[in-house]
C-alpha positions in Angstrom: 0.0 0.0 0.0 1.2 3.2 -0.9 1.5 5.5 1.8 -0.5 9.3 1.2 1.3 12.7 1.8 -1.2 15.1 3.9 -0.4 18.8 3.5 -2.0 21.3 5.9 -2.4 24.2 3.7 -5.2 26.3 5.8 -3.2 29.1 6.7 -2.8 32.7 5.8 0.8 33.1 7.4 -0.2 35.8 9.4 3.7 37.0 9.9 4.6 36.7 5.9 1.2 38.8 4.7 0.0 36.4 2.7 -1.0 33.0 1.1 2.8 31.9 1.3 1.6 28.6 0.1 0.9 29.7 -3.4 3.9 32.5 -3.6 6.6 31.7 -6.2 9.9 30.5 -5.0 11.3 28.4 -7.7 13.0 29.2 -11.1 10.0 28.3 -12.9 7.3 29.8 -10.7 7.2 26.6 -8.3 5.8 26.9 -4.8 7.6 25.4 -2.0 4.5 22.7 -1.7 5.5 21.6 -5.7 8.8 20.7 -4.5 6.7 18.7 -1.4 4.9 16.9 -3.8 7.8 16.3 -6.2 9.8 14.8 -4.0 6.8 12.5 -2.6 6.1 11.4 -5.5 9.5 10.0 -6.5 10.0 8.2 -3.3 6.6 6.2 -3.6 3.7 8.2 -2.3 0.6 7.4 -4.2 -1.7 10.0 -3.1 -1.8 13.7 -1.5 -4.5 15.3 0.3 -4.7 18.9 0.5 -6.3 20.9 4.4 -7.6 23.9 3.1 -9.8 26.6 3.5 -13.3 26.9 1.8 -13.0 30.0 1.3 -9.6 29.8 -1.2 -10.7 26.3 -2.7 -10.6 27.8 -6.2 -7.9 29.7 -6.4 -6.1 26.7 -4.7 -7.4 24.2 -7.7 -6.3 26.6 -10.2 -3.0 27.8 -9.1 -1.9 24.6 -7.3 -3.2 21.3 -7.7 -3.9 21.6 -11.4 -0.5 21.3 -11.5 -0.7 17.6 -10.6 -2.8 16.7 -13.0 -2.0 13.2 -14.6 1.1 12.7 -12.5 -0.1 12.0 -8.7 -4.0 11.7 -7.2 -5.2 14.7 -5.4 -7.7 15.5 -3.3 -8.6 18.4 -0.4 -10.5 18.6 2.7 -11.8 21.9 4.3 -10.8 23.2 8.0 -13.1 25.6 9.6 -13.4 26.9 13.2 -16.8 24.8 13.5 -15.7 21.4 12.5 -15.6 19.8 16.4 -16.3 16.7 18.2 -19.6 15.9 18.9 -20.9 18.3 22.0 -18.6 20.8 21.3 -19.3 24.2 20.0 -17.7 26.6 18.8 -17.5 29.7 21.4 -18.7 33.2 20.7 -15.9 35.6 19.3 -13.9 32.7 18.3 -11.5 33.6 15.3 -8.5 32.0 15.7 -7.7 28.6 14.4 -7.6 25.3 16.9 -4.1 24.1 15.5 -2.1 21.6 14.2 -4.1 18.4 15.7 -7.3 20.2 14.6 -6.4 20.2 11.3 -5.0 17.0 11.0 -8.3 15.4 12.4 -10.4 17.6 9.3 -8.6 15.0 7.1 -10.0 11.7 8.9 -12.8 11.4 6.3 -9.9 10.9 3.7 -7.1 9.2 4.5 -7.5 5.4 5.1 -3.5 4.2 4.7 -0.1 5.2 6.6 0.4 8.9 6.2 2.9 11.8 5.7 1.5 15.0 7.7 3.8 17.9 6.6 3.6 21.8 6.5 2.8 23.5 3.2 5.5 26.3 3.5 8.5 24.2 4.6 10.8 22.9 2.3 11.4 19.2 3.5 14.2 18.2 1.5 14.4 15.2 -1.3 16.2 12.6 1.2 13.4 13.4 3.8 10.4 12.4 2.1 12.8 8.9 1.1 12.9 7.9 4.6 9.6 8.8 5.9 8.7 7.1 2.7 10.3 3.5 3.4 9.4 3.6 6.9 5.6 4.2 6.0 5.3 2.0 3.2 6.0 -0.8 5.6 3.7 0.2 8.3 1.2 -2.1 9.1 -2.5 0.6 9.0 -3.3 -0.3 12.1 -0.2 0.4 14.0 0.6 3.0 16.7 4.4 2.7 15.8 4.5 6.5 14.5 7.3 8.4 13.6 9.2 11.9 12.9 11.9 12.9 10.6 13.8 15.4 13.4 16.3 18.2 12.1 18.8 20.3 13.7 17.2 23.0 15.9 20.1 25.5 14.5 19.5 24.9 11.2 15.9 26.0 11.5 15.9 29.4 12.7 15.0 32.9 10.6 16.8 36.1 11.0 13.8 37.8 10.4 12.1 36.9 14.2 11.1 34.4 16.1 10.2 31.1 15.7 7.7 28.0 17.1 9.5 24.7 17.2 9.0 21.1 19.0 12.5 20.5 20.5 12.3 16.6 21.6 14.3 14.3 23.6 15.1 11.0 22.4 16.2 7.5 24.2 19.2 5.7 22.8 17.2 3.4 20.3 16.4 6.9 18.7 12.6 7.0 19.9 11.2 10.4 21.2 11.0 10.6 25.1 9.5 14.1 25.4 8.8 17.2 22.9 8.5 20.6 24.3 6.4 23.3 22.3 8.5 26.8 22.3 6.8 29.7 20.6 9.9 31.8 20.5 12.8 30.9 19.7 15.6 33.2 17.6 19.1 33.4 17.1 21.0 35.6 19.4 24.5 37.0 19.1 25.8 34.4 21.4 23.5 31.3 20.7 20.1 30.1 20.6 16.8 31.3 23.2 13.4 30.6 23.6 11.5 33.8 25.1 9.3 31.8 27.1 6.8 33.7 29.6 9.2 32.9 32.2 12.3 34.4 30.9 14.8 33.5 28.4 16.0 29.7 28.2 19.5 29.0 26.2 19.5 26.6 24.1 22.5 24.7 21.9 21.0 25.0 18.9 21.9 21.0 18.3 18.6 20.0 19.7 16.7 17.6 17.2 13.0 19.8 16.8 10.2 18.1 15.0 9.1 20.8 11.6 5.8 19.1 11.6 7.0 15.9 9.0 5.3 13.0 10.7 4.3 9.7 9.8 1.6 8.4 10.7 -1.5 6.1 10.2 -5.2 6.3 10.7 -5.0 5.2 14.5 -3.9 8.4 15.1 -7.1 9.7 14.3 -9.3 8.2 17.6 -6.3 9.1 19.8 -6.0 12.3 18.6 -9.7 13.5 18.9 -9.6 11.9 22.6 -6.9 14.4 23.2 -8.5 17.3 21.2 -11.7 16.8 23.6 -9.7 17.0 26.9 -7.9 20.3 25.1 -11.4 21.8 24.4 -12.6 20.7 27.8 -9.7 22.2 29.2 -8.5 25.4 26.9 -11.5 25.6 24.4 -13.0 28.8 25.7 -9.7 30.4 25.5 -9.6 32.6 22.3 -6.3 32.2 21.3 -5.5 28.2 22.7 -4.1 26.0 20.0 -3.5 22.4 20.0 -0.2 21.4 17.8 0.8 17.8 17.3 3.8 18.1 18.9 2.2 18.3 22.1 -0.9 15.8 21.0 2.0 13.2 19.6 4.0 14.0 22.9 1.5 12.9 25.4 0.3 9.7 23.4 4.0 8.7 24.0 3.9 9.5 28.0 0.7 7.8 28.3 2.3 4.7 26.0 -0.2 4.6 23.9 2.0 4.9 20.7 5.6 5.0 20.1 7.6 7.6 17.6 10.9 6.9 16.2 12.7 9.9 15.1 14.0 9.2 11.5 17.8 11.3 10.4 18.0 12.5 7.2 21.0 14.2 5.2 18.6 16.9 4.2 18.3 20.5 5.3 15.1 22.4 6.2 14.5 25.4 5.2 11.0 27.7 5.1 9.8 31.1 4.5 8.0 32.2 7.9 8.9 36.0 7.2 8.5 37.5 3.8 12.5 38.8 4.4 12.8 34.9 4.2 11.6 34.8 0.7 15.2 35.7 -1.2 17.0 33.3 0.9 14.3 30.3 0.3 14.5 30.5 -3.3 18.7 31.3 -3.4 18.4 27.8 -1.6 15.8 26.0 -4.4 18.2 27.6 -7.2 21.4 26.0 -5.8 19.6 22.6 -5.0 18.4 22.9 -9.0 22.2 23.8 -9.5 23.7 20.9 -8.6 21.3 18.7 -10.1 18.5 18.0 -7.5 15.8 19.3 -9.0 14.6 20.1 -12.9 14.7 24.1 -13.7 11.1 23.2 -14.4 9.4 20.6 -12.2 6.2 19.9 -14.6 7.4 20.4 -18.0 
């Protein structure tokens, strides 16, 4: 069975001004997301579902996935604010999306076989989506024996601001112990800090940090709408509360309900959270088409 490559491509990127999702950063007009589904497609993914909004659902069909036409199966699933468990609703005032795990349960309808779940906006990396690729392809559907493809925290940073990113802690089998969620961390003069709410925390900077590339399979979807019910219980009235994976994926491993090796790869991350980010994105794509990675023109 061939595994599928989920892309959560709901949102606006409220720091880059903009659907970043559908901004050219390749030599011939690609989008970070083509080289996503390039490089899936050549290491044996046989399907990629799209989380978007309903409200860009046309523009996305027309300036995105028409570009797969004929060479991989598509489909898309819509996130909105009201799409929650049964008796939940959503609270008055409420404009800010539920997160990560929200948007991955949106998708439950659609994907029936071991799953990708990556970021629309990062660029992954061709060696990346070939391990996450092997590992998935020979994952039974009904395991919980999850896993991440982890990348150096340093690596990961923008110059531009700061950054949110799941720095984990692994055993010495290589399987993730504990993943903290820091919502910002930057590069400072003399290293690496999160500006948490109770000061600054140094940091190495050689911490492995999950960028949202998981694999998965539909078991994660009853586990994660048990803990997307105790969130709500818990932190739904709160207007700006968010529930990431990182956190969702990090408690199923406390509570041993699921395991999550954390998959090396030789490839580098890179992404565009700032629009100042935008140069240095597609300098990186040219040099990667450079030295032979990639086509100048990924669909001709």
């Amino acid at each position: 069975m061939k595994p599928t490559l989920l892309i959560l491509a709901a949102g606006m990127g409220s720091r880059y001004g903009g659907l970043k999702q559908i901004d050219p950063m390749g030599p011939s007009g690609e989008t970070i997301l083509d080289y996503s589904v390039f490089d899936a497609a050549r290491a044996g993914f046989g399907r990629v579902v799209f989380v978007i909004r309903p409200d860009f659902e046309q523009d996305f069909r027309d300036r995105v996935m028409s570009r797969f036409a004929g060479r991989i199966a598509t489909d898309c699933v819509f996130q909105t604010l009201d799409m929650l468990p049964a008796g939940f609703t959503l609270p008055e005032g409420r404009t800010k999306p539920w997160g990560t795990t929200h948007a991955v349960l949106c998708s439950r309808t659609a994907v029936h076989e071991p799953f990708a779940m990556i970021n629309a906006d990062d660029f992954y990396g061709r060696d990346s989506f070939a391990v996450l690729g092997r590992r998935l392809a020979a994952l039974p559907v009904d395991s919980s024996a999850y896993c991440m493809v982890g990348f150096t925290l340093a690596n990961t940073l923008s110059d531009h601001g700061t950054v949110a990113r799941g720095v984990c802690r692994t055993d010495d089998r290589g399987f993730l112990t504990d993943i903290r969620e820091l919502m910002q961390v930057r590069r400072t003069a003399t290293g690496v800090e999160d500006d948490g709410p109770g000061g600054p925390t140094m940091l190495t900077g050689n911490e492995p940090v999950s960028m949202n590339m998981w694999g998965f399979t539909p078991q994660i979807f009853p586990q994660l709408e048990a803990g997307f019910r105790e969130f709500l219980a818990g932190h739904g009235t709160e207007p700006k509360s968010e529930c990431y994976i990182p956190m969702s994926v990090g408690q199923l491993v406390k509570s041993g309900q699921a395991s999550c090796e954390v998959l090396r790869t030789t490839s580098s991350w890179f992404g565009a959270t700032y629009s100042e980010d935008k140069p240095i994105v597609q300098q990186s794509i040219a040099a990667l088409v450079q030295a032979g990675d990639y086509p100048a023109d990924l669909w001709s």
